[in-house]
C-alpha positions in Angstrom: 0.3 -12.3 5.6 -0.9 -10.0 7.9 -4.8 -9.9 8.5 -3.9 -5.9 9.1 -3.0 -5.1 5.9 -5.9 -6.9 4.5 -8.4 -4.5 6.2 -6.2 -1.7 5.1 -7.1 -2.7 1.6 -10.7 -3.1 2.6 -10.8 0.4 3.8 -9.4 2.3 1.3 -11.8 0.0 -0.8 -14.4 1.5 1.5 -13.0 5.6 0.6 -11.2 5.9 4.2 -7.2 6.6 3.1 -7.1 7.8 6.5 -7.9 4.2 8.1 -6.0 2.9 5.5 -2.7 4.6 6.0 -3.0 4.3 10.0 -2.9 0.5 9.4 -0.3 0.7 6.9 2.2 2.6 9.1 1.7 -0.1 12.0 3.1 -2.6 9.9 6.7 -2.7 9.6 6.8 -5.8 6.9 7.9 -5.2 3.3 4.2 -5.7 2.5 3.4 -2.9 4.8 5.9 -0.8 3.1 4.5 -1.9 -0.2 0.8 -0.7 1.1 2.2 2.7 2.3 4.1 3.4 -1.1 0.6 2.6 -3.1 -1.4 5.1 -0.6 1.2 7.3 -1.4 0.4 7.3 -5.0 -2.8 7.7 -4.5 -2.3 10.7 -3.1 0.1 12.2 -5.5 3.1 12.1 -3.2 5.3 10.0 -5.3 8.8 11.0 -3.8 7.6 9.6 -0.3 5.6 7.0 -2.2 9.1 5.7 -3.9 10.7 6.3 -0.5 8.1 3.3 0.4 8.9 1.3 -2.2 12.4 1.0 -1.5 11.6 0.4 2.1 9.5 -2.3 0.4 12.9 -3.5 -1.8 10.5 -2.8 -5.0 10.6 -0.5 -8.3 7.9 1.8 -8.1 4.5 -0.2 -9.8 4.1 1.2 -13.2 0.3 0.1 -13.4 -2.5 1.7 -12.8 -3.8 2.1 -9.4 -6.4 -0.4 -9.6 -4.2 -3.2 -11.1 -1.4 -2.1 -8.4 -4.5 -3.2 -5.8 -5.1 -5.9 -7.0 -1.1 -6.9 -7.1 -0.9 -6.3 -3.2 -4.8 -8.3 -2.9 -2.7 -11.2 -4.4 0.3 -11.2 -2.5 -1.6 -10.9 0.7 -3.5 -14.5 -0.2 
């Protein structure tokens, strides 16, 4: 998986969404999408953060935030 998304989750670990979301949109892989829908939620935007997760091919996660981050951790191992 892409070493890119991987620091995307380390910054938003790290409290920069910003850093986070400019890595996100440079990746154009379904786990990038994935990434961009979850930042999405974060931030309360859930029609552009389902938008993502049908970019993604996904249902919207129905989780909390921190088990959705761990879900994308695992799938980028």
């Amino acid at each position: 998986m892409s070493r890119w998304l991987i620091d995307a989750l380390d910054r938003l670990d790290a409290g920069d969404w910003d850093g986070a979301h400019e890595l996100a949109q440079a990746d154009e892989t379904d786990a990038g999408a994935w990434l961009h829908a979850h930042l999405h939620r974060i931030e309360g935007d859930e029609a552009n953060a389902n938008y993502w997760y049908r970019r993604a091919g996904r249902t919207p996660f129905t989780g909390t935030i921190e088990d959705e981050r761990t879900a994308l951790r695992d799938a980028l191992r």
